[in-house]
C-alpha positions in Angstrom: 3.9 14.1 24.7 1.5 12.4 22.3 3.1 9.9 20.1 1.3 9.2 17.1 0.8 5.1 15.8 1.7 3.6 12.6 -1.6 2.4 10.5 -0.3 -0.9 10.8 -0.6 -0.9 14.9 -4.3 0.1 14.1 -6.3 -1.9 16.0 -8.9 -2.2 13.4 -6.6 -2.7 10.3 -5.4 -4.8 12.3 -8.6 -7.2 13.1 -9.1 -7.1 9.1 -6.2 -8.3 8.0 -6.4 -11.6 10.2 -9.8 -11.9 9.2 -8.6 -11.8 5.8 -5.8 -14.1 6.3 -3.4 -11.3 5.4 -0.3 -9.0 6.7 -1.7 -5.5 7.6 1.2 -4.3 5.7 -1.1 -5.5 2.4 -4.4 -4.1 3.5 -2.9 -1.0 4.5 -1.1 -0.8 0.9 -4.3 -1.9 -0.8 -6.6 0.6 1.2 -4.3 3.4 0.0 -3.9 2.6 -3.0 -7.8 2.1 -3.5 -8.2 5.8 -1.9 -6.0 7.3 -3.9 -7.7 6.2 -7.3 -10.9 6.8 -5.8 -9.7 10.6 -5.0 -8.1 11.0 -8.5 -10.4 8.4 -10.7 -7.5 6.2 -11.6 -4.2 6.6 -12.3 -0.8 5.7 -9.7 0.5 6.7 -6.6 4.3 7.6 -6.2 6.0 5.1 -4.4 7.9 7.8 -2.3 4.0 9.0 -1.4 2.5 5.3 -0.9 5.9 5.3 1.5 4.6 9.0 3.3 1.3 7.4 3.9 1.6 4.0 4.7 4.4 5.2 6.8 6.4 1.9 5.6 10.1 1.9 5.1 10.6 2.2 1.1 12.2 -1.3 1.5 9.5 -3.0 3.2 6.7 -1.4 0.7 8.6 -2.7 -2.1 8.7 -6.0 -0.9 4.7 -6.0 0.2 4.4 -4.4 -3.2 6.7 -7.0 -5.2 4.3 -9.8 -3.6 1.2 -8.3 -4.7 2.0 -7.2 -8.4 3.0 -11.3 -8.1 -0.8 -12.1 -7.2 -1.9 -9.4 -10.0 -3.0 -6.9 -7.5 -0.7 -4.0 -8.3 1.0 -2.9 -10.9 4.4 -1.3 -10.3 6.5 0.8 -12.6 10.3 1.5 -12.1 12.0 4.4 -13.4 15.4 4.1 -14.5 16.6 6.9 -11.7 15.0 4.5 -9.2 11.6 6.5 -8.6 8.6 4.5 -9.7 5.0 4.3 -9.0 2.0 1.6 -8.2 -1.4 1.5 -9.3 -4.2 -1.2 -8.0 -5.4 -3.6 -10.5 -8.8 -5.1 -8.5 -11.2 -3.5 -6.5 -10.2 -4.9 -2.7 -13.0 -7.3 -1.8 
């Protein structure tokens, strides 16, 4: 039976993060969020998708994501039915 890892166990997301001095939860977010703009020049990613591919509970990336729209990272829109989306802000460094 081959059980497949979360992105955050990743070894190497892992070893960046602490050598950035921050959760992998944020990299992972930040990396996928930087992919996806790269793929579609711009624009946001779904928060139900950023969920899918992070593989984050939807209450865990909306706390991540609260914290980084606070540092001016991201940029999340709600919807009023309680969909939303999030776009980066800054190129990761």
């Amino acid at each position: 039976m081959d059980i497949e890892t979360s992105p955050v166990q990743d070894a190497d997301l892992q070893a960046r993060a602490q050598q950035m001095g921050v959760p992998p939860e944020v990299l992972l977010i930040v990396e996928t969020l930087q992919l996806d703009a790269e793929e579609k020049a711009g624009g946001a990613l779904s928060l139900a998708r950023l969920s899918k591919r992070t593989q984050l509970r939807m209450s865990t990336l909306r706390r991540f994501l609260s914290a980084l729209e606070e540092a001016g990272v991201v940029s999340v829109e709600m919807n009023e039915d309680g969909t939303g989306s999030a776009s980066l802000l800054v190129a990761p460094q």
